[in-house]
N, C-alpha and C positions, 0 to 999 in steps of 0.2 A: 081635983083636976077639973078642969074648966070646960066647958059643953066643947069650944074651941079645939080644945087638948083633945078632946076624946075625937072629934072629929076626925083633925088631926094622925092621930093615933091609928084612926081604922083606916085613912088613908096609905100610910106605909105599910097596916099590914095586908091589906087588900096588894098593896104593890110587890110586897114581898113572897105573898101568894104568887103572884103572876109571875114576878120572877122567876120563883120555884119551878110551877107549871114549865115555864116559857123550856124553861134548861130540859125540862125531863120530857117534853115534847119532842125537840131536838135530838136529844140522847135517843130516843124512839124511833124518829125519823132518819138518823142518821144511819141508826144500827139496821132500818127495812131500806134503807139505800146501799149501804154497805154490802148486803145482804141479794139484793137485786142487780149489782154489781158482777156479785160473786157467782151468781146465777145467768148473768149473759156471757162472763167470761168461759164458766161451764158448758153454756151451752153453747158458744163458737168452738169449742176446746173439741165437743162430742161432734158437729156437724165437720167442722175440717178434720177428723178421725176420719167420719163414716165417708168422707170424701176421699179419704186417701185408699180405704178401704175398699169404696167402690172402685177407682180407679188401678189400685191392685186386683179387682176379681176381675174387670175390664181386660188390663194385660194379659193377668193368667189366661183370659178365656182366647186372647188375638194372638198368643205365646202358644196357647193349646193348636189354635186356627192356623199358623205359620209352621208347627212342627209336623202337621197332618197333609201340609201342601209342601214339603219341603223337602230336599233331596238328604240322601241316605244319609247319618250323621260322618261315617266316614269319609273324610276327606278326597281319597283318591277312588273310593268306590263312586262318590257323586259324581266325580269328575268324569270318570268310565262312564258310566250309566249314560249320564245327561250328552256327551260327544256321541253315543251312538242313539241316540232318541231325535236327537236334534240332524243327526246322518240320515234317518231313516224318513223324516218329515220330509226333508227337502228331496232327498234321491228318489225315494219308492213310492211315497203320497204321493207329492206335487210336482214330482217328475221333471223336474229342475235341471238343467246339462252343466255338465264339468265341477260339479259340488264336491267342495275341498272343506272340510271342518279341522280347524287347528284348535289345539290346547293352549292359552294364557294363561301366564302365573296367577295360583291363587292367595289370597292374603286372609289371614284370621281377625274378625272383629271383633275387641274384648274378647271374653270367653262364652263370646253365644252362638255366633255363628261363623262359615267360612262364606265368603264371596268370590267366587269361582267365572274366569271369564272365558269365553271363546271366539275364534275369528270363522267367517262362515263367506266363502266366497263362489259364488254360481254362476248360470245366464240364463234367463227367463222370460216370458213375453209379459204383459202389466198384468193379465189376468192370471198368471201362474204367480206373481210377485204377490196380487188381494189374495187366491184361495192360501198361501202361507203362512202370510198375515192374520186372514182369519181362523186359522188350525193354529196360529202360534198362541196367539192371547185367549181361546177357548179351551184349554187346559189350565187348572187350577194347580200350577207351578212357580215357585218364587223366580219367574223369569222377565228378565228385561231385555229389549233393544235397546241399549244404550247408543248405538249409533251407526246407521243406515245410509250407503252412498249406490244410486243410481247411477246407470252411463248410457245411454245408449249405443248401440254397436252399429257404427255407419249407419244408412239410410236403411235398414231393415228395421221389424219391429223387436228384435231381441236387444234385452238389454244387460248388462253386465250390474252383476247384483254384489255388494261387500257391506258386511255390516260386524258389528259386535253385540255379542249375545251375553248378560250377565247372570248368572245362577246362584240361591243360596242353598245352603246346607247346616240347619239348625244343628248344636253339638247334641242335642236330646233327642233328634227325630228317629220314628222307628228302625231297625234296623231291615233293609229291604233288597233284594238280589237285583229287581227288575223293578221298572217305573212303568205305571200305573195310573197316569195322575189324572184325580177327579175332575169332571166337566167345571167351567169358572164359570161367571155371570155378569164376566166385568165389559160384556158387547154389547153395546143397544142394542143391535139385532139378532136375531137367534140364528138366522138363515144366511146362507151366503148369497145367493143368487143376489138377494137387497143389495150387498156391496161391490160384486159383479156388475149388477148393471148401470149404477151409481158411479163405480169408477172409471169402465171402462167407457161412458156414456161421452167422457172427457179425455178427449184426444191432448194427453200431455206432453209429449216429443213430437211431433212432427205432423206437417201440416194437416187440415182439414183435410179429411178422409172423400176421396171423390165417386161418385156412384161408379159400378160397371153398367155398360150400356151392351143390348141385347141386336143380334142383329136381325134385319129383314128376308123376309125368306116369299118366293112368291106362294101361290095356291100349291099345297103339295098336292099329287092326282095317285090314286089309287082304284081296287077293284076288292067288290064284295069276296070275303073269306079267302083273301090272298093279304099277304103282310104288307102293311107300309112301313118304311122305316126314315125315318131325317132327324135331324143334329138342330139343336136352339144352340146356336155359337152367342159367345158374349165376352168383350173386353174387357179389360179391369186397366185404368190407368198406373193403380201401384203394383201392377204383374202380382197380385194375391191370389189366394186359392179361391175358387168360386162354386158355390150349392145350389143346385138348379129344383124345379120341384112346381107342380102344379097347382092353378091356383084359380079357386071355383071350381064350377062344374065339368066333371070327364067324363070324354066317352065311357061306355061300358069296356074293361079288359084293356084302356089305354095305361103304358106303363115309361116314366122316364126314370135315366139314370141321372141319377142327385150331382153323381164326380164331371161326367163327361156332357150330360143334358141330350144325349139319342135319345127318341121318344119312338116307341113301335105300339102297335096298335095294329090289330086284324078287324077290321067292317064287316059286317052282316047283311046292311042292308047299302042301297042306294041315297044318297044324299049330300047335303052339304055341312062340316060339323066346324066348330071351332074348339080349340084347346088356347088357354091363356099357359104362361110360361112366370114364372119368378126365378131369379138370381138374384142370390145374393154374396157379397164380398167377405172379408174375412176381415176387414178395418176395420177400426176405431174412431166410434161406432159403426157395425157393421151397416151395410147401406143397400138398398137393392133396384131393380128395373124389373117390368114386365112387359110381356111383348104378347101379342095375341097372332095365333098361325090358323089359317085356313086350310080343310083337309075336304077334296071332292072326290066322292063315291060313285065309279058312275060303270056299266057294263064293258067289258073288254074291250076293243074293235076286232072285228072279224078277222077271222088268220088270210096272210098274206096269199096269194092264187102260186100252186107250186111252180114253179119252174125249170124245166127239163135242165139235166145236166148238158153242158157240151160236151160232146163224145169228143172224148180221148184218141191219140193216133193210133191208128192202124196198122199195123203191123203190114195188112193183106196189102197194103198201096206199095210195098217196097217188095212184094213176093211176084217175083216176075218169070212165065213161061218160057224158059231158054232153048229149049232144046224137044225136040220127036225124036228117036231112034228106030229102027227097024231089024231088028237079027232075029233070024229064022224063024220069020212071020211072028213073033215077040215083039210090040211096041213098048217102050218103056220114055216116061214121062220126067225133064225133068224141072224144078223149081227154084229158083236163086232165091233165096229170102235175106237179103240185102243187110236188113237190120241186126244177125245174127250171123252173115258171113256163111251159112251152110246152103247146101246144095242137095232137096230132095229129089230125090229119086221114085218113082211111081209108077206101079202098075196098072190096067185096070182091076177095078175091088179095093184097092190101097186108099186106108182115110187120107183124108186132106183136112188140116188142124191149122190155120196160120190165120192168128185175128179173126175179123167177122165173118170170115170164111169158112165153115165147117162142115163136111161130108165124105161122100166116096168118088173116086175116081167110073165115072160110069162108061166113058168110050175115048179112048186114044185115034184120033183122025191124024194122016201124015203133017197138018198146017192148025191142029185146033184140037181143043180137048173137053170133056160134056164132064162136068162133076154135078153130082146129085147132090144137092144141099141135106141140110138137118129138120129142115122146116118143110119138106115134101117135094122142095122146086127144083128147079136144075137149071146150071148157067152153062154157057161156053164163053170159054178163053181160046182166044188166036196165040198162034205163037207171036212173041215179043210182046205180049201185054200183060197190064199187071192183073193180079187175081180181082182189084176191085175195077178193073175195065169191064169184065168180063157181061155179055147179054144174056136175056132172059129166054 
């Protein structure tokens, strides 16, 4: 063999080598590919497992969370239960007028749960409609409003309330006499007042809410440790109800009524005081006025100088001397008293009692007659005159 040949020679088998190699490299690479394959398929196999897995303990635990908030499993005990829970919301909490809860057909879902519906129809002002809303959705109960129509009732603020209330009742939830259901967390706010004043801040039926206006009153006048008493009167354009109440600094012991705004107050001393006043309306948003009143303290005036009465009539002016008698040395006296129609008769000694005339007969003259009065004096009367003619 020829240097050529052998050359040659180690050429194919050096090539045959590599061939060899080449295939069993391959076979190698093919079998850690194969291999690597079989190992991402596995492990997509195990992660879409632990996926399904987790997404099973998920449910289980929102299946657990739903059967814990959820009405009785019995179908017509839920339905009892939840008609008088949702009666008691609207009538007795939120104090809602002419609330009517009616029963809707219930229907089964698959075999997991019942969907249970009710009709709920009231009349309410907007702040009694937010405190219901926020008692409704702060209970951790599978409940919806599925659909809510407003009215208002003419030009007042009540308004006519109608909605649809929906309820579930998981077929596995505990079995329970009375609801009970735990506080929820699905409100922003934790407080109502926040959606109180938020709501009703927005007058949504009916016009811009117009302040009451407070009226003028001049200087009220009073007197040390005797009462004064006056009225803060104030309008309200929507005829509302109006809360009266003081505002800054008050006298000592000064006191108003909040319904009607009398404001009484007893002074101590002399001076001059002011009391500020606030009203406020009862609109949306409620709205107010304040009025500031003057109150002067100052000593009585002197009591008036008394004034004699005018004497009343006299009887004596119509008591008139009629008549002298004479039988057997016996004078006898007599007296017409006009006003009464009788005819005294008198001797001397005999009282004499008619009007401002009071005493004893002291001497019977044939033309004139001496009575001693009561006060020590003594008059005479002539015949034909009356007792108050009579001289001293």
């Amino acid at each position: 063999m020829t240097k050529r040949e052998k050359t040659l020679a180690l050429l194919v088998g050096a090539l045959l080598i590599l061939l060899v190699g080449w295939s069993i490299v391959g076979r190698i690479s093919s079998a850690f590919d194969t291999r690597n394959n079989t190992l991402d398929s596995l492990t997509e196999e195990i992660a879409d497992k632990e996926m399904i897995v987790d997404h099973g303990e998920r449910a289980a635990r929102q299946l657990a969370s739903f059967e814990a908030s959820s009405l009785p499993g019995d179908p017509a005990l839920a339905r009892s239960l939840y008609q008088g829970w949702l009666l008691e919301l609207a009538k007795e909490k939120v104090d809602l007028a002419g609330v009517k809860v009616g029963s809707l057909p219930s229907r089964p879902v698959g075999d997991v749960y019942y969907q249970h519906a009710f009709s709920l129809t009231c009349e309410g002002d907007l702040q009694q409609l937010t405190e219901f809303l926020y008692e409704f959705h702060s209970v951790g109960l599978l409940h919806r409003i599925a659909r809510l129509h407003i009215k208002p009732v003419g030009k007042t603020k009540t308004l006519a309330l109608s909605m649809t209330v929906e309820a579930a009742s998981m077929n596995n939830a505990p079995h329970v006499t009375e609801l009970n259901p735990p506080p929820a967390s699905r409100l922003q706010h934790a407080d109502l007042e926040t959606y109180v004043t938020s709501i009703l801040n927005r007058n949504t039926f009916a016009p811009a809410n117009k302040p009451p206006q407070l009226a003028t009153l001049g200087t009220q006048r009073g007197n040390p440790n005797q009462s004064i008493r006056f009225q803060a009167k104030a309008s309200d354009p929507e005829n509302g109800s109006l809360s009266y109440a003081f505002e800054g600094e008050v006298p000592d012991g000064a006191k108003i009524d909040a319904r009607t705004g009398e404001i009484t107050w007893t002074p101590t001393a002399i001076g001059e005081y002011q009391v500020s006043v606030r009203v406020t309306d009862s609109g949306l948003p409620a709205r107010t006025d304040t009025a500031d009143y003057s109150i002067q303290v100052e000593d009585p005036p002197p009591p008036p100088a008394e004034t004699p009465e005018p004497p009343g009539f006299d009887p004596a002016t119509q008591a008139v001397v009629t008549g002298i008698t004479d039988a057997f040395g016996q004078r006898k006296l007599f007296i017409t008293v006009r006003t009464e129609g009788v005819i005294l008769k008198l001797r001397e000694g005999d009282v004499v009692d008619v009007g401002t005339v009071k005493g004893k007969v002291k001497r019977i003259n044939p033309d004139e007659v001496e009575i001693e009065t009561d006060d020590g004096g003594s008059i005479i009367v002539e015949l034909g005159d009356s007792l108050v003619d009579a001289r001293a």
